[in-house]
Backbone as XML, in Angstrom:
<?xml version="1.0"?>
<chain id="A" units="angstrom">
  <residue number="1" name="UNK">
    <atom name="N" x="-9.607" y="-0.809" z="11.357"/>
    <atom name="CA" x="-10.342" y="-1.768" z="12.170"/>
    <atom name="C" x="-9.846" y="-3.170" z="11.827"/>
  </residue>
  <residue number="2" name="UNK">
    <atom name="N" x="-10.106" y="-4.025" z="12.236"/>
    <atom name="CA" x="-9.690" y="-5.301" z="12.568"/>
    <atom name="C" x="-11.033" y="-5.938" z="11.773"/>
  </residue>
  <residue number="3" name="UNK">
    <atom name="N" x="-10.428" y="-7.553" z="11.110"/>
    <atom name="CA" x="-11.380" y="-8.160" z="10.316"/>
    <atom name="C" x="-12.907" y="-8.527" z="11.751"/>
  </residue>
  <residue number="4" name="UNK">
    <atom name="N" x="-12.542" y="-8.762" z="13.043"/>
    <atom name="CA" x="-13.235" y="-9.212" z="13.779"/>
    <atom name="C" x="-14.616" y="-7.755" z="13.867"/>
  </residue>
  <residue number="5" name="UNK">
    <atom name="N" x="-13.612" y="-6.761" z="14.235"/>
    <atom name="CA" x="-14.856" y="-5.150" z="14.174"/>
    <atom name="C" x="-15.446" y="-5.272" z="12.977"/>
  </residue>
  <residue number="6" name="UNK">
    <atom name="N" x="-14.753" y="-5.443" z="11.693"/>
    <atom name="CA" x="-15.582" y="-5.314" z="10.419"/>
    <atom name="C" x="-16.948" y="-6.263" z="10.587"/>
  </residue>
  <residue number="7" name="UNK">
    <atom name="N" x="-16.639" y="-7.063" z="10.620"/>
    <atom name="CA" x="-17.669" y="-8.046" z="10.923"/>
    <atom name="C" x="-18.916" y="-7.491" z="11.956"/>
  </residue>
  <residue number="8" name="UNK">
    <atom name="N" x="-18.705" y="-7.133" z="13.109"/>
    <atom name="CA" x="-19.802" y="-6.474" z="13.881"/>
    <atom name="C" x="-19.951" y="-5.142" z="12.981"/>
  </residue>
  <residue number="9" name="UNK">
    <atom name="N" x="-19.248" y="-4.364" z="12.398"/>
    <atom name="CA" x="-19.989" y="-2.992" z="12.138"/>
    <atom name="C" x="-20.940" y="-3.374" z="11.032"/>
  </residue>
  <residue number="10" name="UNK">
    <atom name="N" x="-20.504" y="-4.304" z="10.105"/>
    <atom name="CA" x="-21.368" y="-5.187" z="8.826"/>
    <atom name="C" x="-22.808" y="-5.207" z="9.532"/>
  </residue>
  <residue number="11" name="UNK">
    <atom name="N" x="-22.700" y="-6.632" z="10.600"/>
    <atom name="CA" x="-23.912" y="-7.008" z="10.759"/>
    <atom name="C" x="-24.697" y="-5.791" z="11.878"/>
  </residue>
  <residue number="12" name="UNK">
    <atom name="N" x="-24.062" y="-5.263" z="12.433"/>
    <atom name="CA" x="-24.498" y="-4.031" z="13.420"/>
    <atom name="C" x="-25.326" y="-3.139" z="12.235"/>
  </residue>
  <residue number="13" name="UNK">
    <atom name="N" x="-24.815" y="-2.612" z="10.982"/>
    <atom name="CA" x="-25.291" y="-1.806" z="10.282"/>
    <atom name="C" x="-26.677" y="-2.769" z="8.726"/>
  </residue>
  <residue number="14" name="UNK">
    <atom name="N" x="-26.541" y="-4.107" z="9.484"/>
    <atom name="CA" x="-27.553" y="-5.029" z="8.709"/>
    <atom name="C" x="-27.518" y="-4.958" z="7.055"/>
  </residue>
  <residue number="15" name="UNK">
    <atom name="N" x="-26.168" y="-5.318" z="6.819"/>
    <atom name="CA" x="-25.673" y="-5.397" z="5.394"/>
    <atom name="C" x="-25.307" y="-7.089" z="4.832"/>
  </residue>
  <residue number="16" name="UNK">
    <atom name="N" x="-26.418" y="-6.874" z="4.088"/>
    <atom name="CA" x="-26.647" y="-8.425" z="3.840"/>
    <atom name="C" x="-25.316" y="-9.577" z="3.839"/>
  </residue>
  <residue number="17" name="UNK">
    <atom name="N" x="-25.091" y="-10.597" z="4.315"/>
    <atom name="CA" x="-23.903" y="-11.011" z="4.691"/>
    <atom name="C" x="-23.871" y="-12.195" z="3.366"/>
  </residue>
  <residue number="18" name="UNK">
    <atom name="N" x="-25.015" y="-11.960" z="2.127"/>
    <atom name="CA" x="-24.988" y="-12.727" z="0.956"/>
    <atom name="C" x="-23.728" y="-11.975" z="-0.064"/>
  </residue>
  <residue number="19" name="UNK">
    <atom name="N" x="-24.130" y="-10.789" z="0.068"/>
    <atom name="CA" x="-23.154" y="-9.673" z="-0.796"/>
    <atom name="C" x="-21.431" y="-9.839" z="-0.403"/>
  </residue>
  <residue number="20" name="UNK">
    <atom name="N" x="-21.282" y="-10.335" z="0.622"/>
    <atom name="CA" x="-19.668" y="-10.078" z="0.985"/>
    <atom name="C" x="-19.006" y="-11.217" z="1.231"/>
  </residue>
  <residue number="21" name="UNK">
    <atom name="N" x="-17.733" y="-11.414" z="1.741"/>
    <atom name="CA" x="-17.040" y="-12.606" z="2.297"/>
    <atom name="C" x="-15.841" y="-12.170" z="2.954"/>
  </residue>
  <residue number="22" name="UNK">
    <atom name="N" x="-15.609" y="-12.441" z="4.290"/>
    <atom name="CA" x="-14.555" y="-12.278" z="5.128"/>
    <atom name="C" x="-13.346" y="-12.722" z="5.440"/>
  </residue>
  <residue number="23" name="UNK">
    <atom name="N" x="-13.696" y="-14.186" z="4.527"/>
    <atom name="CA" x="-13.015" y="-15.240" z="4.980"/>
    <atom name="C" x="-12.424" y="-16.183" z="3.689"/>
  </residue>
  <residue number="24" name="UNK">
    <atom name="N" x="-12.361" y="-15.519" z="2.619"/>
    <atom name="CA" x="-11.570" y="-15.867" z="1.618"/>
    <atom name="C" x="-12.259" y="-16.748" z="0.569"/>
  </residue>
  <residue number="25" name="UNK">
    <atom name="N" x="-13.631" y="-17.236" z="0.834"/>
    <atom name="CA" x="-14.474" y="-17.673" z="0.488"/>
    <atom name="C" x="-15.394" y="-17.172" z="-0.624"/>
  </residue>
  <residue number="26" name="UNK">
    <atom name="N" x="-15.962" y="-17.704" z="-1.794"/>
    <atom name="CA" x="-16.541" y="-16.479" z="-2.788"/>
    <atom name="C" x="-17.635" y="-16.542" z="-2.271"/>
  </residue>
  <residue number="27" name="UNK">
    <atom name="N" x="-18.783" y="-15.193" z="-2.845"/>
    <atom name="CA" x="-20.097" y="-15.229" z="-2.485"/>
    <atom name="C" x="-20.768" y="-15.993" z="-3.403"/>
  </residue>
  <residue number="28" name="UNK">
    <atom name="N" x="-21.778" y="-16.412" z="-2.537"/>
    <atom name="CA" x="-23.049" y="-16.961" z="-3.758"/>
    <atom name="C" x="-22.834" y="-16.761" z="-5.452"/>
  </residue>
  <residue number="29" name="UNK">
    <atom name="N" x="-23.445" y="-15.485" z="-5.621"/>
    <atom name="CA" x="-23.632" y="-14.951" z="-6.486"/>
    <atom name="C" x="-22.526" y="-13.705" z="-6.958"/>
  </residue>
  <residue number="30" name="UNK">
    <atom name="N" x="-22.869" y="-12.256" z="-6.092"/>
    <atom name="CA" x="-21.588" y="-11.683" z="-6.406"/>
    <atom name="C" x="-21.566" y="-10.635" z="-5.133"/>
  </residue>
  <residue number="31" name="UNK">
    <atom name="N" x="-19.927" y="-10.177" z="-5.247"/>
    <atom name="CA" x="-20.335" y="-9.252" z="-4.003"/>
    <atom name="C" x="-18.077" y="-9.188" z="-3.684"/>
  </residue>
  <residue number="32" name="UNK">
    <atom name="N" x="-18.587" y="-8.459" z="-2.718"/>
    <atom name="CA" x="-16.852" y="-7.841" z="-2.454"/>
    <atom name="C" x="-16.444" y="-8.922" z="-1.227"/>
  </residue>
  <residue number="33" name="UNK">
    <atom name="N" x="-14.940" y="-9.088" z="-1.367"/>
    <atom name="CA" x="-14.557" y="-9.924" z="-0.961"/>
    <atom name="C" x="-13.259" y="-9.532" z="-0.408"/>
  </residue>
  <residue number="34" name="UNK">
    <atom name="N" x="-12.984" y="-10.145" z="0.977"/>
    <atom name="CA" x="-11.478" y="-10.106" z="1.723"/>
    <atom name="C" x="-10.891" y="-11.154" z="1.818"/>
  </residue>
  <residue number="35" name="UNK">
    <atom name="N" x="-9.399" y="-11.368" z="1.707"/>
    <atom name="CA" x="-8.772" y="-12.175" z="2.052"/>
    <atom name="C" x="-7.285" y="-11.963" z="2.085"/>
  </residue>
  <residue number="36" name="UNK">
    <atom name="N" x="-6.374" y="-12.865" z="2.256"/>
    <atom name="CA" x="-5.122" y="-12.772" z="2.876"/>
    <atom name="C" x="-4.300" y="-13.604" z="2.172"/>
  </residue>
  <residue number="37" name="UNK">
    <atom name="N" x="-3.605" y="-13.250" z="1.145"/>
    <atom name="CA" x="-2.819" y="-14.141" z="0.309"/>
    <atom name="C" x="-1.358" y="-13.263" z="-0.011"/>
  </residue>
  <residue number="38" name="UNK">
    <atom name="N" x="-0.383" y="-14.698" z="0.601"/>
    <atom name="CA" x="0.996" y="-14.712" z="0.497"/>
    <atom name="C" x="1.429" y="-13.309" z="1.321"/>
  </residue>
  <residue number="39" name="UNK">
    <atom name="N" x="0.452" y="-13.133" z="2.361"/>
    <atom name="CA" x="1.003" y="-11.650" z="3.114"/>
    <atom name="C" x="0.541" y="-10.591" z="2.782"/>
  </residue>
  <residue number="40" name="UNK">
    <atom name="N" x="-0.718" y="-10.361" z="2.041"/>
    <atom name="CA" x="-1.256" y="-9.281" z="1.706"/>
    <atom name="C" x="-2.507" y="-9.061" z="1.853"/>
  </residue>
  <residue number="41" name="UNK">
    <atom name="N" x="-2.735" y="-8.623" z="2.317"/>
    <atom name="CA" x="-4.734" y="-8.387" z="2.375"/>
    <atom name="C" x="-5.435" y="-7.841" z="1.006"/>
  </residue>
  <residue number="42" name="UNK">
    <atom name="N" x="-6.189" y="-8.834" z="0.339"/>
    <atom name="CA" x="-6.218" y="-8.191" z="-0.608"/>
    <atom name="C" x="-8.392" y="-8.235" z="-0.575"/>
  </residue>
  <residue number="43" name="UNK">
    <atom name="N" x="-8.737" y="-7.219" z="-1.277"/>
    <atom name="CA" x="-9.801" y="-6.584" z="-1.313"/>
    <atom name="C" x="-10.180" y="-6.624" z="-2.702"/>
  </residue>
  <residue number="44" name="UNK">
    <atom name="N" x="-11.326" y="-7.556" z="-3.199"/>
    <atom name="CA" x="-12.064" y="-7.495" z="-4.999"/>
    <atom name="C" x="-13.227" y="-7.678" z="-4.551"/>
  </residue>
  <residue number="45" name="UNK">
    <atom name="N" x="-14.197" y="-7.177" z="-6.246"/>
    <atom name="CA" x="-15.405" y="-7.463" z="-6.248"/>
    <atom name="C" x="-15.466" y="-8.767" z="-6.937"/>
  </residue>
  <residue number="46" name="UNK">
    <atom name="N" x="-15.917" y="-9.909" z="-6.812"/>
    <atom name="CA" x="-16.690" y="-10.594" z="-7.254"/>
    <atom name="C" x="-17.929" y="-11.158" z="-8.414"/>
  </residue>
  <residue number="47" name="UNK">
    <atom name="N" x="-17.429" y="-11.104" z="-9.510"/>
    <atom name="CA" x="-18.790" y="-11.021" z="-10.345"/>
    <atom name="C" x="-18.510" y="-12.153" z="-11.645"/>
  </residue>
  <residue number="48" name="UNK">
    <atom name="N" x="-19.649" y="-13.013" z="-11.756"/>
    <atom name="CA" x="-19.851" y="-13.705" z="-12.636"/>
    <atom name="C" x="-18.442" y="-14.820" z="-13.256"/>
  </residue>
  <residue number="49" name="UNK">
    <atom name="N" x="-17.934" y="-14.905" z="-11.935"/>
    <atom name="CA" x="-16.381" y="-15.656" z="-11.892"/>
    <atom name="C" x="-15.362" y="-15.204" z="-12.189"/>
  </residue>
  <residue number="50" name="UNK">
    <atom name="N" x="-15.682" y="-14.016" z="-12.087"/>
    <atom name="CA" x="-14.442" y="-13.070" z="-12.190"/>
    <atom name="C" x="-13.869" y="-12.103" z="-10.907"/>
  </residue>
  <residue number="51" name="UNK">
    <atom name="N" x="-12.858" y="-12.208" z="-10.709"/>
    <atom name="CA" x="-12.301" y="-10.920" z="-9.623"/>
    <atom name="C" x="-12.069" y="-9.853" z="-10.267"/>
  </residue>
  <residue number="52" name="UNK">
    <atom name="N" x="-12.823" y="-8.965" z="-9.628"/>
    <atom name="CA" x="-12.469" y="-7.319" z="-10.506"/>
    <atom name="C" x="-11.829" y="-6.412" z="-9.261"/>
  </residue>
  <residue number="53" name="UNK">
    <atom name="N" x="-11.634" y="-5.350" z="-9.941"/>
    <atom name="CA" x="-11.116" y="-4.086" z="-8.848"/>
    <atom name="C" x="-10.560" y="-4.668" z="-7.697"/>
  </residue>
  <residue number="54" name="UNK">
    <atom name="N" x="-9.389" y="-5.568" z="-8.149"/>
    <atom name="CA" x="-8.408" y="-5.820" z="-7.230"/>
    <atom name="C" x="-7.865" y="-4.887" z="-6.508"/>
  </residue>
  <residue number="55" name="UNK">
    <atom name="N" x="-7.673" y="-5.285" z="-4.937"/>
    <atom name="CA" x="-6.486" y="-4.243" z="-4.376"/>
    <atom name="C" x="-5.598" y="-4.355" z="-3.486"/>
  </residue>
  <residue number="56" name="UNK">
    <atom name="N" x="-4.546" y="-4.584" z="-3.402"/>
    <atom name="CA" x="-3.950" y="-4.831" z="-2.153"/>
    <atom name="C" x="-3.433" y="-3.836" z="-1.520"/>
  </residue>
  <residue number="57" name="UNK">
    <atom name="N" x="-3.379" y="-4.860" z="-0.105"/>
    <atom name="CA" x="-2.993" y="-3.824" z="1.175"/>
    <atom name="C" x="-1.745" y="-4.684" z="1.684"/>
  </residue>
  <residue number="58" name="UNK">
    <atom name="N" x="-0.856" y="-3.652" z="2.761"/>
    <atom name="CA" x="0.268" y="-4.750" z="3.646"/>
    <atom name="C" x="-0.870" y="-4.904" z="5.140"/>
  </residue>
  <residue number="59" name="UNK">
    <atom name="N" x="-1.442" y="-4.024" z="5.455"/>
    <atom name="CA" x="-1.962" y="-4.002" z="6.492"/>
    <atom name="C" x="-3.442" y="-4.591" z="6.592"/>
  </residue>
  <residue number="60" name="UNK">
    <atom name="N" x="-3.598" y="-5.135" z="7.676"/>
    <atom name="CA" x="-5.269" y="-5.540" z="7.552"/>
    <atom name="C" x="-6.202" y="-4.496" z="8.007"/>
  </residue>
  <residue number="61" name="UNK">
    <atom name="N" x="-5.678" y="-2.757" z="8.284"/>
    <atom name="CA" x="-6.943" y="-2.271" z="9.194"/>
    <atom name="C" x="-7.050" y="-1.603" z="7.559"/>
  </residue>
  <residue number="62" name="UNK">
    <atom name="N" x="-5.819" y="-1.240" z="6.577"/>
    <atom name="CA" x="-6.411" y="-0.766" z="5.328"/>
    <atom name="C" x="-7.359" y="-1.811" z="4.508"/>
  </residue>
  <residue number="63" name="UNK">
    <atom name="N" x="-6.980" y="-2.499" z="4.602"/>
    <atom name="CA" x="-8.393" y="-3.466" z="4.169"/>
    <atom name="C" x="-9.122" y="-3.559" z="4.423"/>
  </residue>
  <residue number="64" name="UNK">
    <atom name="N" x="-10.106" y="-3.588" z="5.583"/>
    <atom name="CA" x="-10.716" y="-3.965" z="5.755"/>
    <atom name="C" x="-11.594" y="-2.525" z="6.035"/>
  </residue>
  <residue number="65" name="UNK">
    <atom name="N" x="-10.846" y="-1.115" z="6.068"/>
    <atom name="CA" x="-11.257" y="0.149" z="6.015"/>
    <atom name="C" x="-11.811" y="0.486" z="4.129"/>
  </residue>
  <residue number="66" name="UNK">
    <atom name="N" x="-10.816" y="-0.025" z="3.841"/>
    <atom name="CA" x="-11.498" y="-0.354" z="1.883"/>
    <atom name="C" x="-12.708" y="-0.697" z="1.545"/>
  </residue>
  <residue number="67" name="UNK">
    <atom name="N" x="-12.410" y="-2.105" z="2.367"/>
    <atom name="CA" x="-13.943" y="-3.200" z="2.251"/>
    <atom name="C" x="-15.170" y="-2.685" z="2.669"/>
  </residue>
  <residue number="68" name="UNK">
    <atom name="N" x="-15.082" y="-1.858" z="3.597"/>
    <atom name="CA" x="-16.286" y="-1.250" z="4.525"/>
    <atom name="C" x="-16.847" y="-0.078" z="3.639"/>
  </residue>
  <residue number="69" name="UNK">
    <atom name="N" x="-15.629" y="0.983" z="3.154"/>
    <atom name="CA" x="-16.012" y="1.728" z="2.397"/>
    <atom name="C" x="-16.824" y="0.973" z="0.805"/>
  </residue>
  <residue number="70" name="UNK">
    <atom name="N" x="-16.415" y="0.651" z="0.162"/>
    <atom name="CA" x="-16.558" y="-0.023" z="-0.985"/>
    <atom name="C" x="-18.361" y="-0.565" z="-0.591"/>
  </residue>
  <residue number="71" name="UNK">
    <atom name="N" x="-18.627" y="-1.327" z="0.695"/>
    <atom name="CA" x="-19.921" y="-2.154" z="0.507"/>
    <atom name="C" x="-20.910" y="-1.036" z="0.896"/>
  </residue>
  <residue number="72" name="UNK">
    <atom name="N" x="-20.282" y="-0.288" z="1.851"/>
    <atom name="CA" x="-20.957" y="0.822" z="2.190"/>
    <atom name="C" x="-21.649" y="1.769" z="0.897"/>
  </residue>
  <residue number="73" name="UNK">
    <atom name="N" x="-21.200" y="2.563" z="0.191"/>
    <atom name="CA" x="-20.874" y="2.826" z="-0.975"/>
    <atom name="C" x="-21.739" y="2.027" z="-1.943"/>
  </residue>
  <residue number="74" name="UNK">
    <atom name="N" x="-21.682" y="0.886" z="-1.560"/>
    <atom name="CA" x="-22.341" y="0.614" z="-2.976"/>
    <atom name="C" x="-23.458" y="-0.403" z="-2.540"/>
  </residue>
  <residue number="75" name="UNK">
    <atom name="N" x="-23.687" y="-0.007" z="-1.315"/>
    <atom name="CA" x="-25.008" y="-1.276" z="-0.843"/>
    <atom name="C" x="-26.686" y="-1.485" z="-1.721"/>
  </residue>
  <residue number="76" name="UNK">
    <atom name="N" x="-26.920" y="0.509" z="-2.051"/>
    <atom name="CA" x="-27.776" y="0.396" z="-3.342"/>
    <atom name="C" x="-27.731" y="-0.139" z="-4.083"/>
  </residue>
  <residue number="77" name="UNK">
    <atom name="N" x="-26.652" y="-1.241" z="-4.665"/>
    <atom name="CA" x="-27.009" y="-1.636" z="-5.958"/>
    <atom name="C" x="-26.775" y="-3.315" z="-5.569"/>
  </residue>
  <residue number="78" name="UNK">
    <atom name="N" x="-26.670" y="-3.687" z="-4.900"/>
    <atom name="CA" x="-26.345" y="-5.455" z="-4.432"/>
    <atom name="C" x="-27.598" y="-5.526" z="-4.279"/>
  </residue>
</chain>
């Protein structure tokens, strides 16, 4: 899927939009994060100023298929 679908299936499926970031931007507090650096889509969690469980992709629909899985997955505990 495309960063634009991720975004509707997010808020379509009412997953708090405090927990994540689409746009390369950190969250508040903590939470999984997308962005696009030097040509790569890359996919981390966020926590306490740290990037963890880095991952990169070449493609943006694997990313953003990561990202979905990952918040999905772990929406119990945010």
């Amino acid at each position: 899927m495309t960063k634009a679908e991720l975004i509707e299936r997010l808020k379509a499926e009412s997953f708090d939009p405090e927990y994540f970031s689409l746009d390369g931007e950190l969250p508040t507090m903590e939470g999984f994060c997308l962005d696009f650096i030097y040509g790569k889509w890359v996919v981390f969690y966020y926590e306490r100023g740290m990037k963890r469980r880095r991952q990169e992709f070449l493609t943006e629909e694997e990313a953003t298929d990561c990202l979905y899985r990952l918040v999905k997955q772990n929406s119990m505990y945010l």
